[in-house]
C-alpha positions as CSV (number, residue, x, y, z in Angstrom):
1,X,-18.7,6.9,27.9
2,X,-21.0,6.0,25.4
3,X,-20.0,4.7,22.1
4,X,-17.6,2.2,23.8
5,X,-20.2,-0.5,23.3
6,X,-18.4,-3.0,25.5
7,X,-14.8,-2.4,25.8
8,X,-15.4,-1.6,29.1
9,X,-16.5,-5.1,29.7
10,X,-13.5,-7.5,30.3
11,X,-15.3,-10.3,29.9
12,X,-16.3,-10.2,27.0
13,X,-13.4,-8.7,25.5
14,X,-11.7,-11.9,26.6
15,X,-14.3,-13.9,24.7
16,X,-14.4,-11.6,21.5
17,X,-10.3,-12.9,21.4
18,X,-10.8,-16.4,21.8
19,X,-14.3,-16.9,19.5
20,X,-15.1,-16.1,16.2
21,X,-17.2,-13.1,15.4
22,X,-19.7,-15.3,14.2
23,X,-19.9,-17.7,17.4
24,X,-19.3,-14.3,19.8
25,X,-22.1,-12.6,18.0
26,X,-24.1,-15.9,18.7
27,X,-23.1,-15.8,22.4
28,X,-24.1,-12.4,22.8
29,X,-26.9,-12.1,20.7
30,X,-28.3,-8.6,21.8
31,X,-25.1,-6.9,20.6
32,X,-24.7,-6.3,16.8
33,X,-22.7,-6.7,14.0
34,X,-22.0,-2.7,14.4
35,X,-21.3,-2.9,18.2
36,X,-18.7,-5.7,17.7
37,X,-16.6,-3.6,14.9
38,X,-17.0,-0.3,16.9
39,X,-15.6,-2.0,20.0
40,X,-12.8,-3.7,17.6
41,X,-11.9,-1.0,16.4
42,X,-11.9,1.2,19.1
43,X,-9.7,-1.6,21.2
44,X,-7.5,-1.2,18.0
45,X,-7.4,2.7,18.6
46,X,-6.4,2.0,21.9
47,X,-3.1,-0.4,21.6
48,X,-2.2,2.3,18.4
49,X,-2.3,5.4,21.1
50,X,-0.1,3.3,23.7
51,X,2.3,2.4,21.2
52,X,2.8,6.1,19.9
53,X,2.7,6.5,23.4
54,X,5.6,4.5,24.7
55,X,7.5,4.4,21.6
56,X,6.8,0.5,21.0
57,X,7.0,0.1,17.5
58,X,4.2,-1.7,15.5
59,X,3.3,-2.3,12.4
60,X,0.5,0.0,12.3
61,X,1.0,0.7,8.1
62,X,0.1,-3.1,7.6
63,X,-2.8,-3.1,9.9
64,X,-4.3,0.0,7.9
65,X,-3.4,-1.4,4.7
66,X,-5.6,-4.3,5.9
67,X,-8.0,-2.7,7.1
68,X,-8.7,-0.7,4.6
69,X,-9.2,-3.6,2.5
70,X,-11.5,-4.9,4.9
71,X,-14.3,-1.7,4.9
């Protein structure tokens, strides 16, 4: 599916948790700025649908909050 830029990639999903942005961007130099916050924020998409889901409660309202602050 396109659009996922790499979430599909375990990998380097694993690596985008354990680096910075700045020193994952550095590893992976032919993705982008925009592919990195696609992919976070489609991940982030992700967990919120499974917790809706499976009725896990989150704090989803201080997530947004941040995030908005964050665009």
């Amino acid at each position: 599916m396109k659009g996922l830029n790499f979430a599909d990639e375990l990998h380097k999903i694993n690596d985008m948790l354990m680096c910075s942005k700045e020193d994952f961007l550095y590893s992976y130099a032919y993705l982008s700025e925009d592919d990195y916050e696609k992919t976070r924020k489609y991940i982030i998409d992700v967990f919120k649908k499974h917790y809706k889901t499976n009725n896990i409660l989150a704090d989803v309202d201080t997530y947004e909050e941040n995030e908005g602050d964050n665009s």
